[in-house]
MDAnalysis code that builds the backbone (N, CA, C; Angstrom):
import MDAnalysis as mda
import numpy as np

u = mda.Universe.empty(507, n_residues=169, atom_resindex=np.repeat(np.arange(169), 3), trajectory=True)
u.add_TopologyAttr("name", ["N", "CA", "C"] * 169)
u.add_TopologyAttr("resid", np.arange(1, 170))
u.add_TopologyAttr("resname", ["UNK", "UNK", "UNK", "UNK", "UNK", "UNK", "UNK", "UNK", "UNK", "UNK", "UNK", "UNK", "UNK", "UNK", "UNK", "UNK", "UNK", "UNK", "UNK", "UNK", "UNK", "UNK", "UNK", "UNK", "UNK", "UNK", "UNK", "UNK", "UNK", "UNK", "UNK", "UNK", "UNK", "UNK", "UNK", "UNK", "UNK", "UNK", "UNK", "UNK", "UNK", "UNK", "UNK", "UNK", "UNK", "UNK", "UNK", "UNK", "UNK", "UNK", "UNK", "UNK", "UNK", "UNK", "UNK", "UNK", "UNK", "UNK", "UNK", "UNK", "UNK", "UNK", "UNK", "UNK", "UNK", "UNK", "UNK", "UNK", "UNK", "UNK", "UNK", "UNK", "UNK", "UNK", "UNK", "UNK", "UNK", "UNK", "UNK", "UNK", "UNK", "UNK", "UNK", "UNK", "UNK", "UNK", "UNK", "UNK", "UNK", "UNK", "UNK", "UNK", "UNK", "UNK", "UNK", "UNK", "UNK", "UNK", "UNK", "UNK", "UNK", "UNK", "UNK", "UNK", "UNK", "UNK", "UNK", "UNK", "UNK", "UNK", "UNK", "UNK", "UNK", "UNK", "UNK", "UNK", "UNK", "UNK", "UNK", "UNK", "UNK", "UNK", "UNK", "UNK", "UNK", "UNK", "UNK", "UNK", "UNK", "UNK", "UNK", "UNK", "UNK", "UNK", "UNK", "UNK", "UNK", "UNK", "UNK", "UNK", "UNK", "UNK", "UNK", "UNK", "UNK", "UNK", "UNK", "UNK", "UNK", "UNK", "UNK", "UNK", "UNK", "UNK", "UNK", "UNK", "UNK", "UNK", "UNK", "UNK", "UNK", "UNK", "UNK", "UNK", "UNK", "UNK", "UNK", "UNK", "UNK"])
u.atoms.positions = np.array([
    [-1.478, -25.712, 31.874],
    [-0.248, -25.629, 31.123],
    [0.820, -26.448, 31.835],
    [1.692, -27.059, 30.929],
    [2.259, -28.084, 31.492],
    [3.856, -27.979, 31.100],
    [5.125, -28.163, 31.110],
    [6.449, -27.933, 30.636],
    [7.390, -27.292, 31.263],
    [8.589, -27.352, 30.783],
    [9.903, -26.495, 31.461],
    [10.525, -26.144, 30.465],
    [10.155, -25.785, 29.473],
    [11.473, -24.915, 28.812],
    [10.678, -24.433, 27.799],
    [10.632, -23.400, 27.294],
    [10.422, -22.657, 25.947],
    [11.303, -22.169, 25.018],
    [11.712, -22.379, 23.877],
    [13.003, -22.088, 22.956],
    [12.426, -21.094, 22.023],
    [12.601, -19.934, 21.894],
    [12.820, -18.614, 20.605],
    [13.622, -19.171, 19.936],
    [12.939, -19.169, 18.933],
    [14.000, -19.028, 17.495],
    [13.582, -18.186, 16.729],
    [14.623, -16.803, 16.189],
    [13.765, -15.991, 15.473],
    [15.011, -16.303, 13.698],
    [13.780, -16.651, 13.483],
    [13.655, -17.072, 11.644],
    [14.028, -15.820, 10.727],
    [13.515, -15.037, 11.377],
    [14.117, -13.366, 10.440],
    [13.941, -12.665, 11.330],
    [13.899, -10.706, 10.973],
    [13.675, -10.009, 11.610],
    [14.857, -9.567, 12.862],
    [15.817, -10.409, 13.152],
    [16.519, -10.316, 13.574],
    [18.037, -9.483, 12.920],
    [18.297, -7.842, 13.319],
    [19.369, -7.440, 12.724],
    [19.152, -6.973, 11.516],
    [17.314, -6.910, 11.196],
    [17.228, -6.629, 10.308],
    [15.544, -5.876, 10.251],
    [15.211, -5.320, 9.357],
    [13.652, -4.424, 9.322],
    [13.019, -5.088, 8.038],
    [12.130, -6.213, 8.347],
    [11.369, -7.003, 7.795],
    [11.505, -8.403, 7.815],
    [10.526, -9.586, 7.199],
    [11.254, -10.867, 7.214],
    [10.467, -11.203, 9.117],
    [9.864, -10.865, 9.510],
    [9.382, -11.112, 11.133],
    [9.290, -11.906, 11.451],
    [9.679, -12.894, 11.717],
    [8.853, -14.445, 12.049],
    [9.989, -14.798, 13.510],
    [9.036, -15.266, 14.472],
    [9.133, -16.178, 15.594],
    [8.949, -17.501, 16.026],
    [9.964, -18.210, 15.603],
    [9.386, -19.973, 16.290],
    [9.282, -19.799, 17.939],
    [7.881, -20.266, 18.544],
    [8.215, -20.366, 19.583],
    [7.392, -22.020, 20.277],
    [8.522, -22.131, 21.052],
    [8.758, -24.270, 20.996],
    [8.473, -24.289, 22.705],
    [7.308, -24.988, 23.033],
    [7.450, -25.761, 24.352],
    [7.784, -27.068, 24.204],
    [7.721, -27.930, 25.062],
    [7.541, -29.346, 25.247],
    [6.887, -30.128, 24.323],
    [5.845, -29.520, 24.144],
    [4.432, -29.916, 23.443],
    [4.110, -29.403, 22.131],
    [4.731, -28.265, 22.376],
    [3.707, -27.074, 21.036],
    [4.812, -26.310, 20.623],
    [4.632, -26.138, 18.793],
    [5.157, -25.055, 18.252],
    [4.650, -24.017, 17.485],
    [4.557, -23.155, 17.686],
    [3.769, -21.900, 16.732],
    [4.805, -21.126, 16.073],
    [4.434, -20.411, 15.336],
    [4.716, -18.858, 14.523],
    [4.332, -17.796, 14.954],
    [5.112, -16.697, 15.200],
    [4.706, -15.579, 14.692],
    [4.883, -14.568, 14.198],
    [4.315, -14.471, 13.159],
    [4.594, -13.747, 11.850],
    [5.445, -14.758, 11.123],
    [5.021, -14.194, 10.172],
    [6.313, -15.002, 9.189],
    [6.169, -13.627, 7.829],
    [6.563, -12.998, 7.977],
    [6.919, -12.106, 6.497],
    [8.146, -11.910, 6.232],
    [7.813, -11.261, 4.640],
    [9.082, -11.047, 3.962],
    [9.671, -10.001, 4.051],
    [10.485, -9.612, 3.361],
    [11.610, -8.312, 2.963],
    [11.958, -7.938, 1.645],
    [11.145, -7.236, 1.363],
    [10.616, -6.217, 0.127],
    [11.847, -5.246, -0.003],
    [13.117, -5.750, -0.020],
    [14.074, -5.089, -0.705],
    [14.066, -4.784, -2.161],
    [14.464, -5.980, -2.652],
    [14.267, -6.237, -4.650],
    [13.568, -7.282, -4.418],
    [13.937, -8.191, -4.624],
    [13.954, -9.715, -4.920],
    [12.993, -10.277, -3.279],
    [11.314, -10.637, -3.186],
    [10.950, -10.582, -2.506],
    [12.237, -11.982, -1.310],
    [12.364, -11.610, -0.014],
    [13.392, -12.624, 0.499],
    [12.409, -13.080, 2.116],
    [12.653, -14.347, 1.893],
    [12.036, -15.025, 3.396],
    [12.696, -15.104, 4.499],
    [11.973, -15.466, 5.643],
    [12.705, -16.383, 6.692],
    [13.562, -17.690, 6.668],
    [13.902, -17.563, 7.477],
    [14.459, -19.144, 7.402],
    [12.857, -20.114, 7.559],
    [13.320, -21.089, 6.966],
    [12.007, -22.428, 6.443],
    [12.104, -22.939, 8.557],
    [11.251, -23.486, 8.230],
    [10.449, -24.331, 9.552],
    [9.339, -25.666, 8.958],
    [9.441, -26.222, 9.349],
    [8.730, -27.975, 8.651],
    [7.309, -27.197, 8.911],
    [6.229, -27.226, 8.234],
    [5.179, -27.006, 8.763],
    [3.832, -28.160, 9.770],
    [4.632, -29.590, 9.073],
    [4.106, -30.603, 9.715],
    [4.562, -30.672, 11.186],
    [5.118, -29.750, 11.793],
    [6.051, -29.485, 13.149],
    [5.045, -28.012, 13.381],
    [3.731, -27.619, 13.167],
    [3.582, -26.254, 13.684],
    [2.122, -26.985, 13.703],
    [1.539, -26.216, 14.933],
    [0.095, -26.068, 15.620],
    [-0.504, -24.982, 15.492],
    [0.060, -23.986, 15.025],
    [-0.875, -22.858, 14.924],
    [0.107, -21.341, 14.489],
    [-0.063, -20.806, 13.579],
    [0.399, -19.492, 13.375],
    [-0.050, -18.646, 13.429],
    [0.232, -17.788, 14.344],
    [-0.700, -16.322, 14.961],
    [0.501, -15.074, 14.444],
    [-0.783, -14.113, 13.783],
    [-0.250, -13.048, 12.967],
    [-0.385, -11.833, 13.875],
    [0.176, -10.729, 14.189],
    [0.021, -9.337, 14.471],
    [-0.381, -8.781, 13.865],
    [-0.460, -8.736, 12.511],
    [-0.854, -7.665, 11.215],
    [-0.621, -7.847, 9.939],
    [-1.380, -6.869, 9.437],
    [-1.559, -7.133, 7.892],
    [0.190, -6.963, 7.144],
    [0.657, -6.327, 7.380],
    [1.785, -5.714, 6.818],
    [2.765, -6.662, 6.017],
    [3.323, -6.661, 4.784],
    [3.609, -7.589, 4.279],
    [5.342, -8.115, 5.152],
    [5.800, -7.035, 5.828],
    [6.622, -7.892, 6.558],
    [6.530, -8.654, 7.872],
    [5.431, -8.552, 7.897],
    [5.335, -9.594, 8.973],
    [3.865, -10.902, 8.435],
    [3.530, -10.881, 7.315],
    [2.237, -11.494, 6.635],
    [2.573, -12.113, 5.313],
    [3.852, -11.514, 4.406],
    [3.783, -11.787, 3.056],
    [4.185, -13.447, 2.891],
    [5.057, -14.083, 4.152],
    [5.189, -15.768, 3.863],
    [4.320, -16.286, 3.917],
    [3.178, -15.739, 4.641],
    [2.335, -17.249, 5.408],
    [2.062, -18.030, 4.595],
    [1.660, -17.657, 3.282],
    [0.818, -18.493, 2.176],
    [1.027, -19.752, 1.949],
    [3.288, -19.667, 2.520],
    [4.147, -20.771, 2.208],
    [3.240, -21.808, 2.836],
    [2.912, -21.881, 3.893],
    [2.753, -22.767, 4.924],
    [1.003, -23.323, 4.433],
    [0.651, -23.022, 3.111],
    [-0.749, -23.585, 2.821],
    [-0.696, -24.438, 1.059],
    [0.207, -24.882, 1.242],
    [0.470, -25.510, -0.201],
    [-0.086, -26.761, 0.300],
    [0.217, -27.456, 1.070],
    [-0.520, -28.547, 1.027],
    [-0.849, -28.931, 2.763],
    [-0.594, -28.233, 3.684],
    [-1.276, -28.038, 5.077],
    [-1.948, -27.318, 5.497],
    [-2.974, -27.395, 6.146],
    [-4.085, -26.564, 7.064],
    [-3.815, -26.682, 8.223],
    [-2.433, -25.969, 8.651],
    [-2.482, -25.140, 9.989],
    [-3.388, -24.113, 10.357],
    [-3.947, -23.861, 11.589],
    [-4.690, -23.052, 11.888],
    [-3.775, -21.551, 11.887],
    [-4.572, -20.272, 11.429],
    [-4.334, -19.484, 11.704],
    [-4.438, -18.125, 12.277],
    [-4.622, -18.052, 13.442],
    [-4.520, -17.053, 14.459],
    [-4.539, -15.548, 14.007],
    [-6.103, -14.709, 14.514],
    [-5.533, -13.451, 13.796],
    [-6.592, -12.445, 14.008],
    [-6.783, -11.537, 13.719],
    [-7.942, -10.557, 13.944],
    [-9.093, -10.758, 12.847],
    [-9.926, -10.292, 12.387],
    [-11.054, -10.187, 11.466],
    [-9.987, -9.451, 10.718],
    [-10.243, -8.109, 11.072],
    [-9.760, -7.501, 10.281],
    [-8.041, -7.560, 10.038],
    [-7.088, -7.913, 10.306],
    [-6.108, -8.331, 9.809],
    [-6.036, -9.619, 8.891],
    [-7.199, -10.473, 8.861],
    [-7.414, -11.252, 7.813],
    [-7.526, -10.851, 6.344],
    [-8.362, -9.763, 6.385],
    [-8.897, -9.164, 5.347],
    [-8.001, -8.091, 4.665],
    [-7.219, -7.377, 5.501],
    [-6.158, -6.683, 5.063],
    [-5.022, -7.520, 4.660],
    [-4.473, -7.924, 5.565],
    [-3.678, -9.563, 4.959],
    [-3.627, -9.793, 3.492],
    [-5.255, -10.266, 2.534],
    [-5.379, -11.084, 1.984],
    [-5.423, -9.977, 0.535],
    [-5.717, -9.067, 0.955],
    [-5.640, -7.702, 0.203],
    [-4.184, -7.558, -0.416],
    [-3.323, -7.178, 0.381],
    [-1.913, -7.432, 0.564],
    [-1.172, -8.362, 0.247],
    [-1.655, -9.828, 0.523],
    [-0.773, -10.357, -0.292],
    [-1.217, -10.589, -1.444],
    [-2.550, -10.533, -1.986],
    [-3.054, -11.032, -3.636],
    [-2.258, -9.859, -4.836],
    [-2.445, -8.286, -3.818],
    [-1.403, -7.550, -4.464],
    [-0.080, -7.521, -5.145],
    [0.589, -8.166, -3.843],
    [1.660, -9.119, -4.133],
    [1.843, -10.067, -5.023],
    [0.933, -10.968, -5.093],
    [0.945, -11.575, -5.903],
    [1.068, -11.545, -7.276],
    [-0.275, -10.058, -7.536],
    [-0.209, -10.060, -8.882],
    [0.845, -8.447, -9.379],
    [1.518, -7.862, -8.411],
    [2.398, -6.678, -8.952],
    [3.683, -6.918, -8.913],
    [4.250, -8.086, -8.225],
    [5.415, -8.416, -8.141],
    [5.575, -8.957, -9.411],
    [6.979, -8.359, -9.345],
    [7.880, -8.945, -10.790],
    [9.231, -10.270, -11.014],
    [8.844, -10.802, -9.257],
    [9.608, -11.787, -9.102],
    [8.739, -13.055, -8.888],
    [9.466, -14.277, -8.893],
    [8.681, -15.358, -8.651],
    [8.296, -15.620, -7.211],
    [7.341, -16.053, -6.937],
    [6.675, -16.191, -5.754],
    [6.403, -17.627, -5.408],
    [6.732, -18.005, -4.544],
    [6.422, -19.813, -4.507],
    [4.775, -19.923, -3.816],
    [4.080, -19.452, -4.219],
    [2.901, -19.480, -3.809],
    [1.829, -18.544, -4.771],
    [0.593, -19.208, -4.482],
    [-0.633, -18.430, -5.458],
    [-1.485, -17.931, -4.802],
    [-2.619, -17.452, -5.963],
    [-4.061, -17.062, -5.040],
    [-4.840, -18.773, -4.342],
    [-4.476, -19.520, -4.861],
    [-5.279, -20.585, -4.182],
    [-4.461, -20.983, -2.841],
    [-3.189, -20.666, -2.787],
    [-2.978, -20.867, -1.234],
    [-3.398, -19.878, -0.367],
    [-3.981, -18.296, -0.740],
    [-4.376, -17.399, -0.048],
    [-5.572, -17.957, 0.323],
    [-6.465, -18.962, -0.488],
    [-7.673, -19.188, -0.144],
    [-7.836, -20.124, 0.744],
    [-6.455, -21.147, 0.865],
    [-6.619, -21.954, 1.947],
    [-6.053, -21.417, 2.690],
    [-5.425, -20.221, 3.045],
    [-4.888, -19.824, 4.320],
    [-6.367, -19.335, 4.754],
    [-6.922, -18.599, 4.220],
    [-8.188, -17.933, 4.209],
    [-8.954, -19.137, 5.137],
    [-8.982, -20.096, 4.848],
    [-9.916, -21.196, 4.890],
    [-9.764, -21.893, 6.708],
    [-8.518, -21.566, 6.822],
    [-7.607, -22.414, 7.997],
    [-7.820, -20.765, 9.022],
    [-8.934, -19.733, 8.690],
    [-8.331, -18.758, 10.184],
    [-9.142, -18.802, 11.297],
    [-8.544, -18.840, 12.383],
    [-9.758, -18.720, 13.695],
    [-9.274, -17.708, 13.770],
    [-10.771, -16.860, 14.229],
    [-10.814, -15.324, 14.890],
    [-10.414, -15.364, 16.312],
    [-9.601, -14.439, 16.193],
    [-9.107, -13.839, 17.895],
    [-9.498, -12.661, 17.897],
    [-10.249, -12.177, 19.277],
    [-10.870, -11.094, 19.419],
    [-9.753, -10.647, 20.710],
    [-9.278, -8.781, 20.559],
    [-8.636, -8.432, 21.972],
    [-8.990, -9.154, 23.500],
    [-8.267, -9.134, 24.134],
    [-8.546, -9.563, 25.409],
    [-9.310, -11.421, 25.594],
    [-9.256, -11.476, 24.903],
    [-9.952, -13.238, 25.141],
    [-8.929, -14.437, 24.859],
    [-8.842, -15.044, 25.955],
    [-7.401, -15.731, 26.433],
    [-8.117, -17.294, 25.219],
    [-7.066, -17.885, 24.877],
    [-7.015, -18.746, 24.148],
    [-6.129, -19.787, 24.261],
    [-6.325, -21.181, 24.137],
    [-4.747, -22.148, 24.058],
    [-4.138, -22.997, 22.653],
    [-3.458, -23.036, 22.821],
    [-2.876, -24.225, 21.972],
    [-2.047, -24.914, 22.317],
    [-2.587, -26.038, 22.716],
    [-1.657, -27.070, 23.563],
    [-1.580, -26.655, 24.828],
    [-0.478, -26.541, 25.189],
    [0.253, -26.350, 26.888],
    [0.566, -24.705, 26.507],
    [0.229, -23.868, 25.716],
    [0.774, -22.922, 25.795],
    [-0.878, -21.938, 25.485],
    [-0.508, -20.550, 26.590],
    [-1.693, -20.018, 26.649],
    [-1.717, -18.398, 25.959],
    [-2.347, -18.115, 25.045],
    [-2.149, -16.556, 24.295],
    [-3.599, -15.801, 24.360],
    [-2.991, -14.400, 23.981],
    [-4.142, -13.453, 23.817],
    [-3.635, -12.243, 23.461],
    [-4.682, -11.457, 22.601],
    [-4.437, -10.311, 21.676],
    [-4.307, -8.954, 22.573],
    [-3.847, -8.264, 22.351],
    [-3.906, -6.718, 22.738],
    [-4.011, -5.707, 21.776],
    [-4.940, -4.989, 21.419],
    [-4.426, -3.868, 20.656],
    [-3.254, -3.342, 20.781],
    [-2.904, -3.493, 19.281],
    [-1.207, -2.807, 19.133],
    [-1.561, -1.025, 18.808],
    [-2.503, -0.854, 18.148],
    [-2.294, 0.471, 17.605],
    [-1.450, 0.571, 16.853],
    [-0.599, -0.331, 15.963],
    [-0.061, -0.099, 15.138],
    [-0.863, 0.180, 13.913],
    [-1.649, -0.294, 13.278],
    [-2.851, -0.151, 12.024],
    [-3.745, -0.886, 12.793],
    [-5.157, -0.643, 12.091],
    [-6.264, -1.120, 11.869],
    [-6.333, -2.805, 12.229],
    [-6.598, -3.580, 13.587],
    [-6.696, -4.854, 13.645],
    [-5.176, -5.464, 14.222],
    [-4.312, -4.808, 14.352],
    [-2.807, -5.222, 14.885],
    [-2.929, -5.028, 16.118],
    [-2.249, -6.171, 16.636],
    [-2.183, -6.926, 17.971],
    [-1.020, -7.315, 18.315],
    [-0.409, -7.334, 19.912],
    [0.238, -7.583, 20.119],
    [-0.083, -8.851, 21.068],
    [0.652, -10.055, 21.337],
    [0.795, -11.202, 21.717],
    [1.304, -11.679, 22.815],
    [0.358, -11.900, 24.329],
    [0.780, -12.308, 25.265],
    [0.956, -13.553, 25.311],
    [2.152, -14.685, 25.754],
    [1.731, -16.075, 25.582],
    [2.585, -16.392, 27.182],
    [1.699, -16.792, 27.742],
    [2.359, -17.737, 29.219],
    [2.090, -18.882, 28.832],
    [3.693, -19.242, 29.762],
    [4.010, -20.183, 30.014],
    [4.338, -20.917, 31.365],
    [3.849, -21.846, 31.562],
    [3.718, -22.507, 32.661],
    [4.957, -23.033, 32.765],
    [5.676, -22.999, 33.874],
    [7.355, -23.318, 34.454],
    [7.458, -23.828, 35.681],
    [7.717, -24.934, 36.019],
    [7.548, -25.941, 37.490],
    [6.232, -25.055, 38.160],
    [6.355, -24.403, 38.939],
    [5.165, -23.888, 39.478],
    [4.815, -22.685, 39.603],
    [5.422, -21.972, 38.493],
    [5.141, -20.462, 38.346],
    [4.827, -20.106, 36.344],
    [4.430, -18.882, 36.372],
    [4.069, -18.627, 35.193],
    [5.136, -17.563, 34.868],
    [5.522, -18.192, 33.403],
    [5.996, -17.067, 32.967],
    [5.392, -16.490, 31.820],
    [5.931, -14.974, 31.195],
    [5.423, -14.121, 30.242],
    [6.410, -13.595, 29.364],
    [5.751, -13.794, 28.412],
    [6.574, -13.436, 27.013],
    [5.281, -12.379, 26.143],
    [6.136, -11.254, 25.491],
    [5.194, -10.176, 25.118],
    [5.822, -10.250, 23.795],
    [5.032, -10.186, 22.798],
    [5.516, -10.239, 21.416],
    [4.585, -9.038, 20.656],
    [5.419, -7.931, 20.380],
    [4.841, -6.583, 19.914],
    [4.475, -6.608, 18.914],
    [5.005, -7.736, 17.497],
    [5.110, -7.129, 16.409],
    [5.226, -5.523, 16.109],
    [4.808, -4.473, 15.681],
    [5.375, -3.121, 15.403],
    [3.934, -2.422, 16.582],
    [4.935, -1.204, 17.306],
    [3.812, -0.747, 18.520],
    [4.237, 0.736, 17.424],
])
């Protein structure tokens, strides 16, 4: 791992209960995590992020506030996406629901569920993984069935640092 600075930007979820999403930016690499909505009335997003600017989006869980955007990000890119087995499958459950019980417009379909579907690498607990200069791995959250929480070090002149990303414990 290689860099000096890492930048948070949190896209939603901030000041608020739903909408979850995390930009997080090295030198090199930018990921997601989470990106859901907020199931007030009117389903409402994060703030947008270029997706031609992202390497990989890693999910915590099925739950539609932290799962119901991703789809955005498969209209016409195959970012990889980061995630459990089973939070895939609950995920996809969840949002097709969405899809078809919501009474608002949705900028996305079942065929972007299928290419999100299409774009997931499995992450199993405990098995360290990279993307780019930046290094992650799952923990059981115990929040539901397949939810994980997100260790990602980062390498800093000559020490490591750690960032813990709970999504819901």
């Amino acid at each position: 791992m290689s860099g000096k600075e890492v930048k948070i930007r949190f896209l939603g979820g901030a000041g608020e209960v739903g909408r979850s999403s995390i930009a997080l930016s090295s030198e090199n690499t930018t990921v997601l995590l989470d990106y859901g909505i907020l199931l007030d009335h009117e389903p409402s997003f994060p703030l947008h992020i270029q997706p031609r600017n992202l390497d990989g989006i890693l999910l915590t869980h099925a739950h539609l506030d932290h799962s119901g955007g991703i789809p955005l990000f498969y209209l016409r890119g195959k970012i990889p996406l980061y995630t459990t087995k089973l939070t895939l499958k609950l995920s996809r459950i969840l949002i097709n629901d969405l899809i078809k019980l919501s009474g608002y417009f949705l900028p996305y379909e079942d065929l972007n569920v299928d290419i999100m579907e299409r774009c997931f690498i499995p992450v199993s607990y405990g098995k360290k993984f990279r993307i780019k200069d930046l290094s992650f791995e799952f923990k059981d959250a115990g929040h539901i069935p397949g939810s994980a929480q997100i260790i990602v070090k980062v390498a800093e002149d000559n020490h490591e640092k750690t960032i813990v990303y709970t999504g819901d414990i």
